[in-house]
Structures are given as structure tokens and as C-alpha cells.
C-alpha positions in Angstrom: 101.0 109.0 206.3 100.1 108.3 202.7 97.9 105.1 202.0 99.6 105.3 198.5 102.9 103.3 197.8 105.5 103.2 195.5 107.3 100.5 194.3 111.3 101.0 193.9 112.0 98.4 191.3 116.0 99.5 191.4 116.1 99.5 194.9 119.5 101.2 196.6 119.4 100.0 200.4 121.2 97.2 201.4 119.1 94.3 200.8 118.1 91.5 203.7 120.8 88.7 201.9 119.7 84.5 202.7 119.9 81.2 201.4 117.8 78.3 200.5 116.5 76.4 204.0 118.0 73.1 203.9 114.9 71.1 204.0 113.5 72.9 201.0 116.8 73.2 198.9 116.5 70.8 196.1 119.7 71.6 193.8 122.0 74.5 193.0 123.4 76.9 196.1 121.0 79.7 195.6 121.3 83.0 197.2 118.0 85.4 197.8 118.4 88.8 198.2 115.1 91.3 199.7 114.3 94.6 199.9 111.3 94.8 202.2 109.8 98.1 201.0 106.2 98.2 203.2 104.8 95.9 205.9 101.1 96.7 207.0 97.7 95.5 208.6 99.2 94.3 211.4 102.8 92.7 209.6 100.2 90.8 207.5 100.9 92.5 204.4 104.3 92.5 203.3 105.4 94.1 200.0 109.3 94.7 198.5 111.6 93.3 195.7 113.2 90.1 195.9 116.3 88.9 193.6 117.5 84.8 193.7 120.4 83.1 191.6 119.8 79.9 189.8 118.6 76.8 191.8 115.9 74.8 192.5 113.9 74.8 195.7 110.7 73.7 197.5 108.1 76.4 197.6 105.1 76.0 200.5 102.7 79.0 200.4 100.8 77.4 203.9 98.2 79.8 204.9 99.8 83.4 202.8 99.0 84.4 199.2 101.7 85.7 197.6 101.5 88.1 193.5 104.8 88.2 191.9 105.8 90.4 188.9 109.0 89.1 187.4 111.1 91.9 186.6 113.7 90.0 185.2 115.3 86.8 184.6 113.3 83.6 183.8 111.7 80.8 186.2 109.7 77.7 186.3 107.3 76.8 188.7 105.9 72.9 189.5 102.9 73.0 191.1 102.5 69.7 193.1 100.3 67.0 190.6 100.8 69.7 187.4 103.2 70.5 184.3 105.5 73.1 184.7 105.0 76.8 184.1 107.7 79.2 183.0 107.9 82.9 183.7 110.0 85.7 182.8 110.2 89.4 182.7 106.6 91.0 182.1 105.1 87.9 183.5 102.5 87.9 186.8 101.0 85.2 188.6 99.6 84.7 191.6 100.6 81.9 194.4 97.0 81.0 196.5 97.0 79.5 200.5 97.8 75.7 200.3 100.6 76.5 197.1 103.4 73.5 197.0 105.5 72.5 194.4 109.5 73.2 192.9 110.5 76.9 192.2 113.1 76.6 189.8 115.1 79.8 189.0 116.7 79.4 185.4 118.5 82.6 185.2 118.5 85.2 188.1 115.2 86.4 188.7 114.1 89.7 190.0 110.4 90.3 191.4 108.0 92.6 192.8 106.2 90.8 195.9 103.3 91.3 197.9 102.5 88.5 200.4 99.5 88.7 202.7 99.4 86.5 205.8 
């Protein structure tokens, strides 16, 4: 087994389809889409694609740390107590433990994830 992954950013599986919880949806109806691509160390590191349409929604990190790379469309995030931060294709960033604030997709956004727990 190769210790060396690969990232499919055009992924062809079905993708693992969900909507916003409602005690974090905040305005919009938006729909997530995942393809879970590795999940190692135990289930503690998980890494895929994930795709959401417009809407706004509660983000709470808790205890994981989560790097995005936006592959495309365009997003704000509102870190609890700061301005807003918008990101779009090309963009990383890098959610630490204890992360709340408003995600707000403002076109359909399409990342590369890898959350460890």
C-alpha cells in the first residue's frame, strides 16, 4: 500500500450528497456534495473533494483542523469577533480546533479537504 496519495480534483464516483443541519443553517437551502477520497490514522485523517451551492451556514471546527483549497467558485468566511474573509479559486486557508463563525458560499464552491480529528 502506497503512503503516497493522489488527489482527483474531477472526481467520477457518486458523491456522499447532504444538506445544511438545521441548527447551523443560517439562509439559502444549500446542498453539499463529498467525495471521501482517503481516511487514515485511525479515521482521524480524512481527505476528499467537497462541492456546496450558495447559502450561508454556521461553521464549528470543535476539536478537528481542517486545510481547504478552493477549486472553484467564491466564499466568505466570519470568523466569530472578526471581518469577513473572501476566497476563491487558487485560494488556501487553514481552519484551527476551536474555529466558529458563518461560512457563506457566494457562488458554488468546489474544495480540496483534509480534516484531521
Amino acid at each position: 500500500m502506497s503512503l503516497l496519495l493522489t488527489i482527483d480534483t474531477d472526481p467520477t464516483t457518486a458523491p456522499r450528497e447532504s444538506k445544511a443541519m438545521p441548527e447551523r443553517l443560517i439562509s439559502g437551502d444549500p446542498s453539499f456534495r463529498t467525495w471521501a477520497q482517503d481516511v487514515s490514522q485511525g479515521e482521524r485523517t480524512h481527505t476528499g473533494v467537497w462541492q456546496a451551492t450558495p447559502g450561508e451556514t454556521r461553521s464549528i471546527k470543535g476539536e478537528s483542523f481542517e486545510y481547504c483549497h478552493i477549486l472553484e467558485g467564491v466564499i466568505e468566511l466570519v470568523e466569530d469577533g472578526h471581518e469577513p474573509r473572501r476566497f476563491q479559486a487558487g485560494d488556501m486557508f487553514v481552519m484551527k480546533p476551536g474555529f466558529t463563525g458563518i461560512w457563506r458560499t457566494i457562488e458554488t464552491v468546489k474544495k480540496i479537504y483534509v480534516t484531521v480529528y
